[in-house]
C-alpha positions in Angstrom: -32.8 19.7 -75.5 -31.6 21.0 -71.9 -29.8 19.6 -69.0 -31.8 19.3 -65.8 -30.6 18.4 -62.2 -31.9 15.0 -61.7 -31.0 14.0 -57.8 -28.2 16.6 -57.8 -27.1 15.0 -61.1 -27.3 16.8 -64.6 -29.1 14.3 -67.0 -29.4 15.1 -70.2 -33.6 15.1 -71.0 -35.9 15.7 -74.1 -37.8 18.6 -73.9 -41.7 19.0 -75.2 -44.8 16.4 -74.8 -43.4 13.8 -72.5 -40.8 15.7 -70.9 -41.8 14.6 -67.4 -42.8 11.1 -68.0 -39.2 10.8 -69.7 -37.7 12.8 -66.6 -39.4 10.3 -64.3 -38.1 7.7 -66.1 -34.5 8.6 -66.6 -34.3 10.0 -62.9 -35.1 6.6 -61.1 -31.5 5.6 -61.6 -30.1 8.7 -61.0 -30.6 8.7 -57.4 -27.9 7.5 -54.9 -23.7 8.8 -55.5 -24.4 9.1 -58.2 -22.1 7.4 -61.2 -19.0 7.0 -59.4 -18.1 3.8 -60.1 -16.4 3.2 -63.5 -17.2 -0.5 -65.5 -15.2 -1.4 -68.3 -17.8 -3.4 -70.3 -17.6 -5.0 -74.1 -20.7 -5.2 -76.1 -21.7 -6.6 -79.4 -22.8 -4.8 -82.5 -26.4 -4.8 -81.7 -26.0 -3.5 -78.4 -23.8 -0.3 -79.7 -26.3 0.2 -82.1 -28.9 0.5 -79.6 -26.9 2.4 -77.4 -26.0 4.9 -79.9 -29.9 5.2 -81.0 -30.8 6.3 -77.9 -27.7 9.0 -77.8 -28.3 10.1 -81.5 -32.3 10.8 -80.3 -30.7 13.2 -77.3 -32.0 11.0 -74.7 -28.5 10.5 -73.6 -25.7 12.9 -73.9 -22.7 9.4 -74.2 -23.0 5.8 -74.6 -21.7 5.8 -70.8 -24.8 7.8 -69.6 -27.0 5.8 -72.3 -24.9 2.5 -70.3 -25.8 3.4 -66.6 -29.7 3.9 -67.1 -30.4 0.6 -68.7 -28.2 -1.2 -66.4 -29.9 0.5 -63.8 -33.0 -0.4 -65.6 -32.2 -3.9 -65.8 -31.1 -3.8 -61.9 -34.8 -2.7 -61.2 -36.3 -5.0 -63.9 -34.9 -8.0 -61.7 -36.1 -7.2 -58.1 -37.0 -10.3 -57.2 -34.0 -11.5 -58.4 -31.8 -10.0 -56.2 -33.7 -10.0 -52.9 -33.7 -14.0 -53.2 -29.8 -14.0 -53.8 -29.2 -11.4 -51.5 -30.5 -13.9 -48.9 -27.8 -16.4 -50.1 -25.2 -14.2 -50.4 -24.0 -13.3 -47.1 -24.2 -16.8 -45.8 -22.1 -18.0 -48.8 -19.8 -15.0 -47.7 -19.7 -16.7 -44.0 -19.0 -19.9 -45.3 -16.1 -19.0 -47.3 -14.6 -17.4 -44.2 -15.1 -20.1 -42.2 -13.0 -22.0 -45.3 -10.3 -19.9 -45.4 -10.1 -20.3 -41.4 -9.8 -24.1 -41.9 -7.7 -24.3 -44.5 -5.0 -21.4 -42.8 -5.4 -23.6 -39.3 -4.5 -26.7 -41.4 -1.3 -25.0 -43.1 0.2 -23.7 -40.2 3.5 -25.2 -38.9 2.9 -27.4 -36.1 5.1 -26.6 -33.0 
């Protein structure tokens, strides 16, 4: 086992046969800031399990790292996904201005 820069990022990666397929892998989601961001998240039994296989085989050095890459993974898994409601979402941001607007206009004190 060694720690390798992934993206400016040390990622914890398996060495021997593999190595780079498993770098590969793991190093798609570390690109970007980076893990900045902190999510408090619950998960179920089966879940920590998981999470914790995937620590106990080194492939992880935490349950946060383990965490990040397969909600990265899932992220990436559902392209599609988010390109058709990233198309909705900034006109349903627009709208709800525009709501707010009306709804401040309507409660102000009439002179």
């Amino acid at each position: 086992m060694k720690k390798m820069f992934l993206g400016g990022k040390v990622g914890i990666i398996a060495a021997g046969p593999g190595t780079k397929d498993l770098k590969d892998l793991l190093g798609q989601f570390h690109k970007g800031d980076g893990r900045g961001n902190v999510v408090m998240v619950r998960v179920n039994d089966d879940a920590l399990a998981r999470l914790d296989q995937l620590v106990e085989a080194d492939l992880f050095g935490s349950r946060s790292e383990c965490a990040a890459f397969l909600i990265g993974a899932g992220i990436a898994s559902q392209k599609e996904l988010f390109d058709r409601l990233g198309a909705h979402t900034d006109e349903i941001r627009k709208l709800k201005e525009q709501l707010r607007q009306v709804a401040l206009d309507a409660l102000k004190p009439r002179e």
